[in-house]
C-alpha positions, -999 to +999 in steps of 0.1 A: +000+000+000+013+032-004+005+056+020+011+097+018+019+118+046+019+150+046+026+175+077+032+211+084+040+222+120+071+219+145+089+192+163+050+186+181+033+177+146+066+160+131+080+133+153+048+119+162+040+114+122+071+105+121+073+073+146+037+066+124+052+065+088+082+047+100+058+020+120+037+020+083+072+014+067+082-014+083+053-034+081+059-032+040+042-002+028+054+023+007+050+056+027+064+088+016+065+116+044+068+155+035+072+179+064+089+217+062+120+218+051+133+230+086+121+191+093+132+171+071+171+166+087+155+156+120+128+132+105+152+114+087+173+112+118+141+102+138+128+076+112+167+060+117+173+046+077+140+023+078+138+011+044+105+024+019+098+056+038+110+085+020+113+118+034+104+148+013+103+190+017+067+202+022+060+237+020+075+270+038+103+268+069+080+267+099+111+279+118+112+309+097+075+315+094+075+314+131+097+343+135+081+364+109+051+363+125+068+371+159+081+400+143+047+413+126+033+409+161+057+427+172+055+456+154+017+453+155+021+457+194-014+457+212-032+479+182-066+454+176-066+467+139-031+463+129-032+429+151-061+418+122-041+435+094-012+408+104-035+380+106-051+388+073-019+390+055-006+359+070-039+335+063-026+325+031+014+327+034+026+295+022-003+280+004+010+281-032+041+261-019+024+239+005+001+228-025+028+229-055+042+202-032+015+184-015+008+177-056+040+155-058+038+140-023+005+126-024+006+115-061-003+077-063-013+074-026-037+047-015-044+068+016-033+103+026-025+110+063-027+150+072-019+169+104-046+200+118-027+225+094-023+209+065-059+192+063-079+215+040-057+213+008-051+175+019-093+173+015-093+181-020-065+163-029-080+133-016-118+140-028-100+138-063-084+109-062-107+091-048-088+079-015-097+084+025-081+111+044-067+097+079-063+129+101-039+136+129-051+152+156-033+158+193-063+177+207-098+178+204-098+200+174-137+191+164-174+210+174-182+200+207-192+217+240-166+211+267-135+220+246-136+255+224-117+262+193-093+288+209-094+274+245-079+299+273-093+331+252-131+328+254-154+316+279-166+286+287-196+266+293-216+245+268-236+267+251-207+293+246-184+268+234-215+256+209-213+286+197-179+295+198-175+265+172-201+275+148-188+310+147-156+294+145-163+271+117-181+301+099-157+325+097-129+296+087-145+288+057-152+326+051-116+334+048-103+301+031-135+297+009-117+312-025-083+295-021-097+260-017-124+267-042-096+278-067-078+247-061-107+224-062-113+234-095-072+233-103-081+195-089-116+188-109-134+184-077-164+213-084-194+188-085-206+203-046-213+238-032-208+217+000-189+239+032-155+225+039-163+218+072-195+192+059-178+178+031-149+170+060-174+155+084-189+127+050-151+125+039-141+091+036-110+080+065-110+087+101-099+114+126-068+100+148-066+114+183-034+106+191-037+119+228-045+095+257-086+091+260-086+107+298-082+140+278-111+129+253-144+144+248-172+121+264-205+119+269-211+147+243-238+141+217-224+163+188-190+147+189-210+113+192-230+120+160-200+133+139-180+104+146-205+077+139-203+097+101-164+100+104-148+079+128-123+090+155-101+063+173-082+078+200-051+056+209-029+075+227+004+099+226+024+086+203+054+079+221+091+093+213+110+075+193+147+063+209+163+098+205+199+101+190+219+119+217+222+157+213+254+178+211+266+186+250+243+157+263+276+143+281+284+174+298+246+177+312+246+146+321+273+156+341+259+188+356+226+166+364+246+142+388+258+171+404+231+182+424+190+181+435+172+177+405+166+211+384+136+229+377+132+226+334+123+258+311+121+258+281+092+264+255+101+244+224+097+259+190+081+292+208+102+325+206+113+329+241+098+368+246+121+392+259+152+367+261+173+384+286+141+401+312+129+357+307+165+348+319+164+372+345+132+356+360+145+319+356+174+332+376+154+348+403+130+317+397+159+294+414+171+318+437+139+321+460+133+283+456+165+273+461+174+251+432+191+246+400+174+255+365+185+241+335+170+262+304+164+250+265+163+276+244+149+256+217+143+278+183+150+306+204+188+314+191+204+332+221+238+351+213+271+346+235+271+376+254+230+364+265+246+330+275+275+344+291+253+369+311+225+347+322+247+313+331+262+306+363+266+273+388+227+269+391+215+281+355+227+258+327+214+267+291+212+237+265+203+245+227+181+212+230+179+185+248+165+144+248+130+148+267+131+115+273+167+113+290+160+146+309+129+153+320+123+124+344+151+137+360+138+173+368+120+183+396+092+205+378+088+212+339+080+245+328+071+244+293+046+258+265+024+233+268+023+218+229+010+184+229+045+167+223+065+181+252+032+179+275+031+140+265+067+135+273+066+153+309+033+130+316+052+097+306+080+114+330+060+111+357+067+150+364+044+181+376+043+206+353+040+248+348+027+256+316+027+292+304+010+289+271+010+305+240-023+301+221-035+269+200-041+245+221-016+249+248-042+262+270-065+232+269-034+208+278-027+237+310-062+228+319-061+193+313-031+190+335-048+217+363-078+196+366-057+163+373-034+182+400-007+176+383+001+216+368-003+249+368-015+270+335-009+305+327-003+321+301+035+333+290+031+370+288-004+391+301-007+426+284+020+426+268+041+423+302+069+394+298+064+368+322+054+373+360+082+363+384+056+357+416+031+339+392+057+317+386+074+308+417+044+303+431+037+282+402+067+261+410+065+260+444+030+245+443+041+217+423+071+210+442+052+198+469+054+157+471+022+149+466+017+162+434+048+144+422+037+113+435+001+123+416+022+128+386+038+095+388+004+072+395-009+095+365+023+083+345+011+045+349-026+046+337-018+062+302-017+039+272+016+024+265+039+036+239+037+006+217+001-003+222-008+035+210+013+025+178+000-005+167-040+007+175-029+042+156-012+016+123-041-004+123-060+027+122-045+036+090-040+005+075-081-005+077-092+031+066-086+021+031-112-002+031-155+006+038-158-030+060-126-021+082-128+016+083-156+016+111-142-009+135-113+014+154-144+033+169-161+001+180-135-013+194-134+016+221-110+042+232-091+017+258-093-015+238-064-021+215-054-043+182-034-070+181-012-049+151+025-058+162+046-031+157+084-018+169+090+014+186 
């Protein structure tokens, strides 16, 4: 079978598609995997040579698309007019390259596998070739009435977030409607004046949620009734793959068997706002509290004289660093809060701070709030860099042993690694046929194929 994957996004989105493809590849399919260009170096490295999964460019450098829009905000500042003048221009940056690609990756496919961002053109290219669309999903990203479409922003309730989600879905296909209507027609897919978001809901394939099923939506009778049309097998995080060591992972190994266990910061693929004022409060951060902090700067690039100025005996600053290796041996993660990291501080065992950005950082802060094992805030409130008391507080709260030992009983109830890989390949593998394509949701959100698979 050959099977076409293709994924925009940071590390988050990536290595989990990653860790699926190269599953897919060695049980003898043909998978080819595009993801940014920025991605395509640590896929490979991730996906470790496995033969029949090639590794393609897809699209713009998230990296850099990230920091352009850091700097548009920027000089946006708090202005609500010019802040929709920047989101205006930037709704369509990309597309034309993400699609001029998408056209070679998917060609041939016997199934297409998208993430969130790239689902909409992956749609159309599906609906004309006549093929299901497997989506990738690490949050409840569909119309419902616990979880809203920009969680931590808008209010809550069940009516609100009802109609926060039609609004939502509304003014989406509103803004995209003459980009995917141009390419539809590019694609010779014009037979329906359908919305995108109905034609999605009848599309042939299945909805993934690869996040554990504690964090599910339940008992809620819209999500009920749109998956019986388009099913949704949740199966789990979709656990790391064994990580090649990083550059200076010796050396911290060393520094971490020199003392109490740190407190972790660092906020992946987000800019770090206001580098040096952030340092300052990570250093005053382990002052009050008494204890190390090693920070990963991530995407953020930080010059010498930053390092030089913010380092000492109990501040270490790492590029990047194996989550897997290093956060079980932390005391607290502070994070961002994106799916990936949040997954690997849960499988840690760890309590965790998580000053968010936007998407859905903010559901996994309150995800991890209600199950006493974090704290959620958000990174910077108007337009003030982050809050030194907030944040020690923060800390200090879930330094306390009971939440750690929450953290670790919470750590041994999620789905294993491997059994979230197999259910997630035999998701795939039976959405290419009618007769298979409905059994993931029967079989439940905690019972699990017999697919055999290595992680």
């Amino acid at each position: 079978m050959r099977i076409s994957f293709v994924i925009n996004g940071t590390r988050g989105d990536v290595q989990p598609a990653t860790l699926l493809a190269t599953a897919l590849a060695r049980r003898g399919h043909d998978v080819r995997l595009g993801v940014p260009p920025n991605m395509v170096r640590p896929a490979r490295g991730w996906a470790d040579g496995v033969a029949r999964l090639e590794v393609v460019p897809l699209g713009q450098d998230t990296r850099a698309h990230l920091e352009s829009v850091a700097r548009a905000r920027k000089q946006a500042g708090r202005r609500p007019l010019r802040r929709l003048r920047v989101f205006l221009s930037l709704r369509n940056a990309g597309w034309e390259d993400l699609v001029s690609d998408m056209t070679d990756v998917v060609d041939g496919a016997d199934v297409i596998v998208s993430g969130l961002i790239t689902e909409q053109p992956a749609l159309a290219f599906a609906e004309s070739a006549g093929v299901p669309l497997v989506s990738l999903h690490h949050a409840p990203v569909r119309r419902n009435s616990r979880v809203g479409p920009v969680p931590g922003h808008l209010p809550g309730g069940p009516r609100a977030v009802r109609a926060q989600w039609a609004a939502y879905d509304a003014a989406f296909g509103v803004l995209t409607r003459r980009r995917e209507r141009r390419l539809r027609a590019e694609l010779g897919s014009t037979g329906t004046s359908r919305p995108y978001t109905a034609r999605l809901r009848a599309a042939a394939g299945l909805e993934l949620q690869a996040y554990d099923p504690m964090f599910g939506v339940h008992d809620d009778q819209r999500w009920i009734a749109d998956t019986a049309a388009r099913p949704r097998p949740s199966v789990g995080f979709l656990g790391l793959p064994g990580e090649h060591p990083v550059a200076g992972s010796d050396a911290l190994a060393s520094w971490l068997d020199g003392g109490d266990a740190p407190i972790y910061v660092g906020f992946g693929s987000m800019p770090l706002r206001g580098e040096e004022s952030t340092l300052r409060v990570v250093a005053e951060l382990g002052r009050r509290l008494g204890r190390r902090v090693l920070v990963c700067a991530g995407w953020t690039e930080l010059s010498a004289e930053v390092r030089t100025g913010a380092e000492s005996d109990a501040v270490r600053i790492e590029s990047q660093v194996d989550h897997r290796t290093v956060f079980g041996r932390c005391a607290v993660v502070v994070h961002h809060g994106g799916a990936g990291t949040t997954a690997a501080v849960l499988r840690a065992g760890r309590p965790s701070v998580i000053c968010w950005y936007g998407a859905d950082q903010p559901f996994w802060g309150a995800e991890l709030e209600r199950l006493g094992v974090g704290v959620s805030m958000p990174m910077a409130r108007a337009g003030r860099d982050l809050d030194v008391d907030r944040l020690c507080d923060a800390v200090a709260a879930m330094l306390d042993p009971a939440v750690a030992e929450r953290a670790a009983r919470l750590r041994d109830v999620l789905v294993a690694e491997d059994v979230a890989l197999a259910d997630a390949v035999h998701a795939v593998e039976s959405s290419v046929t009618s007769s298979c394509m409905r059994e993931p949701s029967t079989r439940g959100p905690h019972m699990h194929s017999e697919t055999k698979v290595d992680v």
